[in-house]
KOLVO-328307 format. One record per residue (C-alpha): residue number from 1; residue in one letter; chain; x, y, z. Coordinates in steps of 0.5 Angstrom, whole numbers, plus 500, padded with zeros to 3 digits. Example, Ala and Ser with C-alpha at 12.3 -4.5 7.8 and 13.67 -1.06 7.14 Angstrom:
2
{1 a A {525 491 516}}
{2 s A {527 498 514}}
# end
This chain:
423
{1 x A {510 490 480}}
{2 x A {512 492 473}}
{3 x A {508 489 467}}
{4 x A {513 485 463}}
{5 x A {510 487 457}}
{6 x A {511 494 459}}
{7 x A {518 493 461}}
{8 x A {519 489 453}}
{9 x A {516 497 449}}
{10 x A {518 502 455}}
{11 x A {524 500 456}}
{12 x A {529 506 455}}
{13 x A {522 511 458}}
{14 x A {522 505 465}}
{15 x A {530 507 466}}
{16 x A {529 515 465}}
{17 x A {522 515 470}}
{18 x A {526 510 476}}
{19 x A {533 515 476}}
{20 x A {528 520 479}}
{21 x A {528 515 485}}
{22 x A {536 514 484}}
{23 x A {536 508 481}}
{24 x A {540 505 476}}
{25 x A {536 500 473}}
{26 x A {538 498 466}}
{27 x A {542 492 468}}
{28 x A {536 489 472}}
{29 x A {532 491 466}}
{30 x A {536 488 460}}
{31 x A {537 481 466}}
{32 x A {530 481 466}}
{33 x A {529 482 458}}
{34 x A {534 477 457}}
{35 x A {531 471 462}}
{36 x A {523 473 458}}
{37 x A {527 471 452}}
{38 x A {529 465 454}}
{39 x A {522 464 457}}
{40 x A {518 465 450}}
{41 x A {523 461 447}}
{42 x A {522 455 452}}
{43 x A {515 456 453}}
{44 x A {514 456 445}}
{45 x A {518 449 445}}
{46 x A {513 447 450}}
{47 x A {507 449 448}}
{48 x A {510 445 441}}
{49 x A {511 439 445}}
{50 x A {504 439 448}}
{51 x A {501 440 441}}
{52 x A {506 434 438}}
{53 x A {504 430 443}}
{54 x A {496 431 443}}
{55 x A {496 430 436}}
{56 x A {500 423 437}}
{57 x A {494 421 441}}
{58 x A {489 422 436}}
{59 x A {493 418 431}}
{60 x A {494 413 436}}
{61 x A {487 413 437}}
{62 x A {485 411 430}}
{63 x A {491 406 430}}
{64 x A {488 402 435}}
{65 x A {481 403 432}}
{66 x A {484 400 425}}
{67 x A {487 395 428}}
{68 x A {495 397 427}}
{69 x A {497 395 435}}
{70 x A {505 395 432}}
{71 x A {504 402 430}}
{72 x A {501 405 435}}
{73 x A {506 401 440}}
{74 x A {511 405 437}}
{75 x A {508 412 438}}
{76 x A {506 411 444}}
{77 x A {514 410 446}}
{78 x A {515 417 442}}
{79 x A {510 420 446}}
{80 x A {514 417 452}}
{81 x A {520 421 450}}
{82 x A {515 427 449}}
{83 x A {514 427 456}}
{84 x A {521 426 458}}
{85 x A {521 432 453}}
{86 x A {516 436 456}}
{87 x A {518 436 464}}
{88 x A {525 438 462}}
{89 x A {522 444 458}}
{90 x A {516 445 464}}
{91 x A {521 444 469}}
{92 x A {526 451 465}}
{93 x A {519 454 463}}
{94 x A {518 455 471}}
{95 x A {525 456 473}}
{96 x A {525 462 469}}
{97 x A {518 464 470}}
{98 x A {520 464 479}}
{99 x A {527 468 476}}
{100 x A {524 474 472}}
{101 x A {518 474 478}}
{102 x A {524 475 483}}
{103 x A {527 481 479}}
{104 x A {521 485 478}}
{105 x A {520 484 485}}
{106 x A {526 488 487}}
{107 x A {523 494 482}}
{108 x A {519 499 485}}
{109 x A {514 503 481}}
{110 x A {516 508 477}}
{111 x A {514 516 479}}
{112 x A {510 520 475}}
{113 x A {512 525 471}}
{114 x A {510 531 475}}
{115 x A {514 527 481}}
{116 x A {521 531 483}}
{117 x A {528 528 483}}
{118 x A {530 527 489}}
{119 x A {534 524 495}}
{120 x A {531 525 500}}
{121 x A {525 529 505}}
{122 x A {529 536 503}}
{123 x A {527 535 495}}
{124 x A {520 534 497}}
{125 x A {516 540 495}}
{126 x A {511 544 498}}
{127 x A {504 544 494}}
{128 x A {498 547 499}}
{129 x A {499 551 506}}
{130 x A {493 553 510}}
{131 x A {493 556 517}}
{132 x A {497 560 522}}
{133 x A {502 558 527}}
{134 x A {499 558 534}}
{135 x A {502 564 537}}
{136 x A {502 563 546}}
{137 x A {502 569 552}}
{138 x A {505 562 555}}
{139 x A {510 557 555}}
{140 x A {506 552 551}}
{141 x A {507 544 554}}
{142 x A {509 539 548}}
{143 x A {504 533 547}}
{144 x A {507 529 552}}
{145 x A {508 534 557}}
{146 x A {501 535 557}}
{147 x A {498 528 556}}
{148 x A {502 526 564}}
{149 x A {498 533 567}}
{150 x A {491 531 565}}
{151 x A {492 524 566}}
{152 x A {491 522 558}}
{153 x A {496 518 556}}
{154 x A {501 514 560}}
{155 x A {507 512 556}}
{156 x A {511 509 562}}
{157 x A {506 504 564}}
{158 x A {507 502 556}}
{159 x A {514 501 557}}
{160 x A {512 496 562}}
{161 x A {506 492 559}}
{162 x A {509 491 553}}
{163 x A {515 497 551}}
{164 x A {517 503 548}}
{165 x A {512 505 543}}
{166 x A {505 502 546}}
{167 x A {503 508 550}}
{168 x A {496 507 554}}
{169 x A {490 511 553}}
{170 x A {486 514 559}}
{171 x A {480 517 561}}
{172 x A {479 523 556}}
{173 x A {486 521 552}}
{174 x A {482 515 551}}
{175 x A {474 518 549}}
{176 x A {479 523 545}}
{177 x A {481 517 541}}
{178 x A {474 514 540}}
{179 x A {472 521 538}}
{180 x A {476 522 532}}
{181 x A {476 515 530}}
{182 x A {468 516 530}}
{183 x A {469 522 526}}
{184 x A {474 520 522}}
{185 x A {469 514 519}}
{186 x A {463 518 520}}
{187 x A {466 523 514}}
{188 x A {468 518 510}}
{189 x A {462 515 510}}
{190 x A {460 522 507}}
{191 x A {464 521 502}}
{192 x A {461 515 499}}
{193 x A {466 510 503}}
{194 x A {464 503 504}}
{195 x A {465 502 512}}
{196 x A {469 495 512}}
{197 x A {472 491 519}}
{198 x A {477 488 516}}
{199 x A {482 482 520}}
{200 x A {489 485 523}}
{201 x A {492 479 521}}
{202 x A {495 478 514}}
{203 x A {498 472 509}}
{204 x A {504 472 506}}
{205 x A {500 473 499}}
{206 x A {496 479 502}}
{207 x A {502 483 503}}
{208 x A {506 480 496}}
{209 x A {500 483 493}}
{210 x A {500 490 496}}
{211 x A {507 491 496}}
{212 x A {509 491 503}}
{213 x A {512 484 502}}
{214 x A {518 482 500}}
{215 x A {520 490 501}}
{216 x A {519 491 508}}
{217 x A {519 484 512}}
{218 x A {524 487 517}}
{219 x A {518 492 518}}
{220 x A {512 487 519}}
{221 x A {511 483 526}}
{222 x A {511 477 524}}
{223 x A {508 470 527}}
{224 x A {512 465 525}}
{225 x A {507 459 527}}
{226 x A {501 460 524}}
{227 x A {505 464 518}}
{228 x A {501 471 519}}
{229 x A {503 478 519}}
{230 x A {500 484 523}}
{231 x A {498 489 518}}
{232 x A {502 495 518}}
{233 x A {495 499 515}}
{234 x A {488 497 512}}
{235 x A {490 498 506}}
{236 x A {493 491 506}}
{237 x A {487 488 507}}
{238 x A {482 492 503}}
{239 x A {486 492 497}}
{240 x A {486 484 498}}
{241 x A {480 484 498}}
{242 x A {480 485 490}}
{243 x A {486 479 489}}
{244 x A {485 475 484}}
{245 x A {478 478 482}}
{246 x A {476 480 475}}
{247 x A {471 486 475}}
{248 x A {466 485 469}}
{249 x A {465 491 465}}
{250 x A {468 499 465}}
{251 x A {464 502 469}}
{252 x A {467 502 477}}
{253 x A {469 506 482}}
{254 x A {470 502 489}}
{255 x A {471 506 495}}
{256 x A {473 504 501}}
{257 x A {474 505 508}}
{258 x A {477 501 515}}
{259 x A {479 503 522}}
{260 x A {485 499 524}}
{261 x A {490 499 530}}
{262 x A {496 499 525}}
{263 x A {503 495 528}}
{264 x A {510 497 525}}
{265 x A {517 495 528}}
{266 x A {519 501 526}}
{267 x A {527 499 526}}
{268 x A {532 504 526}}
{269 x A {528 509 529}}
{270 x A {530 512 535}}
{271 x A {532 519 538}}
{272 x A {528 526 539}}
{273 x A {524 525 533}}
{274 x A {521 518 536}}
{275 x A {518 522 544}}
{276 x A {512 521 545}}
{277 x A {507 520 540}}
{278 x A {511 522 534}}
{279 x A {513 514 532}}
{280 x A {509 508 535}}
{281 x A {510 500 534}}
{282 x A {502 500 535}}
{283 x A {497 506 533}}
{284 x A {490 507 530}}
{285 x A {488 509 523}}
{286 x A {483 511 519}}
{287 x A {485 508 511}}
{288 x A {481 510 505}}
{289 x A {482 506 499}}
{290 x A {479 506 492}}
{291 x A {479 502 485}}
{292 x A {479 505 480}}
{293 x A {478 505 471}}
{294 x A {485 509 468}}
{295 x A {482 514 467}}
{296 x A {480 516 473}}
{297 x A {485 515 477}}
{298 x A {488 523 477}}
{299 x A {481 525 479}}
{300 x A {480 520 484}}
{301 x A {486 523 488}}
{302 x A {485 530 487}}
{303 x A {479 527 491}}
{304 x A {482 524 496}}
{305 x A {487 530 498}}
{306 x A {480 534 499}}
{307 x A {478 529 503}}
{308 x A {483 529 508}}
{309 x A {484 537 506}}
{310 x A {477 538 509}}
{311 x A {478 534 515}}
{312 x A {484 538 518}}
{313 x A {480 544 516}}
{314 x A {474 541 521}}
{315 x A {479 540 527}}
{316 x A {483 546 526}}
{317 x A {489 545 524}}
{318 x A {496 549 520}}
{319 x A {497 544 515}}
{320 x A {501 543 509}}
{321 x A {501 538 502}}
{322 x A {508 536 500}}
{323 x A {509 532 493}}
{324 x A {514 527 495}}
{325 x A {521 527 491}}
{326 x A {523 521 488}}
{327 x A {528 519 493}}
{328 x A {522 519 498}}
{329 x A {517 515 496}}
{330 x A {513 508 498}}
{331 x A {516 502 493}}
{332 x A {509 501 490}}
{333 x A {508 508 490}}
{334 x A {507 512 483}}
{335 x A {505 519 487}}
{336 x A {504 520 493}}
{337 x A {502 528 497}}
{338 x A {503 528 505}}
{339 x A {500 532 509}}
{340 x A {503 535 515}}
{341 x A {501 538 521}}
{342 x A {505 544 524}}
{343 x A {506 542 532}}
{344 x A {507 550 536}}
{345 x A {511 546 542}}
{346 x A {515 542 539}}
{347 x A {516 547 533}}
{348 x A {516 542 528}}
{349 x A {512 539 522}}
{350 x A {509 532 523}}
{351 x A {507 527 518}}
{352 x A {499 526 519}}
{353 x A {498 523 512}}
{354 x A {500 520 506}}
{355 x A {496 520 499}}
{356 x A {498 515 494}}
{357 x A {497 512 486}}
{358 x A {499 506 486}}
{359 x A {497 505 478}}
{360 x A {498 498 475}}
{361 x A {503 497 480}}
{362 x A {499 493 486}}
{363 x A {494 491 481}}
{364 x A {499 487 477}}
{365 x A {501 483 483}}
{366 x A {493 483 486}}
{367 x A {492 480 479}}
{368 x A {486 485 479}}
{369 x A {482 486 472}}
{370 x A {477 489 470}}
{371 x A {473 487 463}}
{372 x A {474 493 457}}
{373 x A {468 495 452}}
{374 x A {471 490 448}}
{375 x A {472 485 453}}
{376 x A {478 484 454}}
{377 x A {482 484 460}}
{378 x A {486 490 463}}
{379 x A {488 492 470}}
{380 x A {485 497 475}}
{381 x A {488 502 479}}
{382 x A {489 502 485}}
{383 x A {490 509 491}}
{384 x A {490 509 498}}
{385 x A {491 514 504}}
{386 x A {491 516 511}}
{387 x A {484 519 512}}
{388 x A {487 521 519}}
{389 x A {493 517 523}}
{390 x A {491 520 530}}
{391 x A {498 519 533}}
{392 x A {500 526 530}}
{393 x A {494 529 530}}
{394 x A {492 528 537}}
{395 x A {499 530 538}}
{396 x A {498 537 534}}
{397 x A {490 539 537}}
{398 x A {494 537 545}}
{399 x A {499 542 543}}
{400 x A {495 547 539}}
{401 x A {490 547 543}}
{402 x A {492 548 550}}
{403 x A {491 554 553}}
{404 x A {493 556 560}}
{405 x A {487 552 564}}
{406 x A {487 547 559}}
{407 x A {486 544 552}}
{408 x A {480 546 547}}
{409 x A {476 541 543}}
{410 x A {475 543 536}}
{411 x A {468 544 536}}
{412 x A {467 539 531}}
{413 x A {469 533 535}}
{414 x A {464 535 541}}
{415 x A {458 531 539}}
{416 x A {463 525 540}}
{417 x A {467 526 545}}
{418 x A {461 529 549}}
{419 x A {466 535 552}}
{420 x A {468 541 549}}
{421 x A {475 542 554}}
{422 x A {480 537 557}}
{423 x A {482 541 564}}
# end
């Protein structure tokens, strides 16, 4: 959520930053602007009030004490009218504050300058490329293709169970699952992540503090008796578990990581870019999430691109990193690279990850601060990424490690999946 006191000295710079995402925001701005008057005009009466009201009360007091009851009876029917006085005011003062929280909430986060204007996915550039493409001497089978030959994944018994989108895993399908889960953690861990089992479940003001509500409920499987949301990523847990918590000095980096079956509803999507594993309603993921001082957020994310970078390398995949454009970013999202995957068989590229700064923008709405050199109150940064979403990722090592008899393990999952070949 934007900061109301940024809105009141950027104002002209936050229009400028959101065109990037195709917005026009000066109205919402300016209604924003106009409302936070009227509440600083409403909240200083208020606060005139009380301090009328408290000073009554001292010399009511002393009225008492000296024995004046006449006196103090007819102030203490003026403090009956100050507090007829003060609802109507705290009832405007509320009234205001839930109308300018409603407003900011429909504002994404602003771009970064280094993000490009954009509409969409075609004015997304690419930064980093590595790898080659597979080449075959045979016709190379898609994903789903190979998972019906080596009996890995069943997506018909999925749509019987349950539906389309909730494919069960078998066999070595299922031990390839757990292999890069483990492995996925065990390289975080490397890399100085805190391992944290977190709830698949979440409360409404979980989701209201990482952005994911009130944007995206038609995104979100929703129950409605207990009022839970199950979490589309481990990002919503692990952030939340910085809400309404004030760190006590400067000096902190927080680094965390969380396996998590993620749940998306996934709406509107359908047609061949949704087969097989290319876009489930149920799928596991490894989340990195970090805290961070200002200062450190630009560096922290350079460090998460490596991270993910490193693990693709490891698994023998083509890769490439794109910085998205404007018009192609997460709501609460100030930057975010994604990290592709090219799939031989299906000729096409598959999203594996995404990596994003958040700035204050989650912060804001967590109330995560932490306690400056001077004591004072500041807000955190917030970032996260995909240290790897496996869908995709299994997707592209059936594909571009098939061979004519089967399909090769990258030597770093070995130790794991305690084979070297799926034939």
């Amino acid at each position: 959520m934007l900061e109301i006191q940024r809105i009141r000295a950027e104002k002209e710079a936050l229009v400028k930053g959101l065109l990037k995402r195709n917005i026009q925001a000066e109205a919402t701005l300016d209604e924003i602007l106009s409302k936070d008057q009227e509440w600083r005009a409403a909240k200083t009466e208020l606060d005139n009030i009380a301090a009328e009201m408290n000073q009554l009360a001292r010399s009511i007091g002393e009225l008492f004490k000296a024995g004046k009851q006449a006196e103090a009876a007819t102030m203490k029917e003026k403090t009956a009218e100050l507090k007829v006085k003060e609802a109507a005011f705290k009832a405007t003062v509320d009234g205001l504050d839930d109308a300018i929280t409603k407003l900011l909430y429909t504002l994404p986060n602003v771009p970064n300058e280094l993000v490009p204007t954009g509409r969409d996915a075609n004015d997304n550039e690419t930064v980093y490329e590595q790898g080659a493409t597979p080449t075959f001497g045979f016709d190379a089978l898609p994903h789903w293709d190979l998972a019906k030959k080596y009996n890995l994944i069943d997506f018909e018994l999925g749509v019987k169970v349950t539906g389309a989108g909730f494919p069960f895993y078998r066999g070595k399908g299922a031990k390839l699952q757990r292999a890069l889960i483990a492995f996925f953690l065990e390289e975080a861990s490397k890399a100085g992540y805190e391992e944290i089992q977190a709830p698949l479940m979440v409360n409404e003001a979980s989701g209201i503090g990482t952005g994911q509500l009130p944007d995206k409920e038609g995104q979100m499987y929703y129950m409605k008796e207990d009022d839970f949301y199950m979490i589309p990523t481990a990002e919503v847990p692990l952030t939340n578990i910085y809400r309404d918590v004030i760190l006590p000095s400067p000096d902190f980096s927080i680094k965390m990581c969380g396996y998590t079956p993620c749940f998306r509803r996934e709406a509107g999507s359908y047609g061949k870019d949704v087969r097989g594993l290319n876009r489930l309603h149920q799928f596991d993921k490894v989340e990195i999430v970090r805290v961070e001082h200002p200062s450190n957020t630009a560096q922290a994310l350079e460090d998460m691109m490596e991270h993910v970078k490193g693990l693709l390398d490891k698994l023998g995949l083509q890769f490439r990193i794109l910085r998205l454009c404007g018009g192609d970013m997460g709501f609460a999202s100030a930057m975010t690279y994604d990290f592709e995957v090219y799939s031989a068989a299906q000729e096409k590229w598959l999203e594996v990850s995404s990596v994003s700064r958040f700035d204050t923008f989650q912060a804001n709405r967590l109330k995560l601060r932490f306690k400056d050199a001077d004591k004072k109150s500041q807000l955190c940064h917030t970032l996260n990424g995909s240290a790897l979403a496996l869908p995709r990722i299994v997707a592209a090592l059936l594909e571009n490690h098939q061979d004519e008899n089967g399909i090769v393990i990258p030597e770093a999952l070995r130790s794991y999946t305690g084979f070297d070949r799926i034939d």
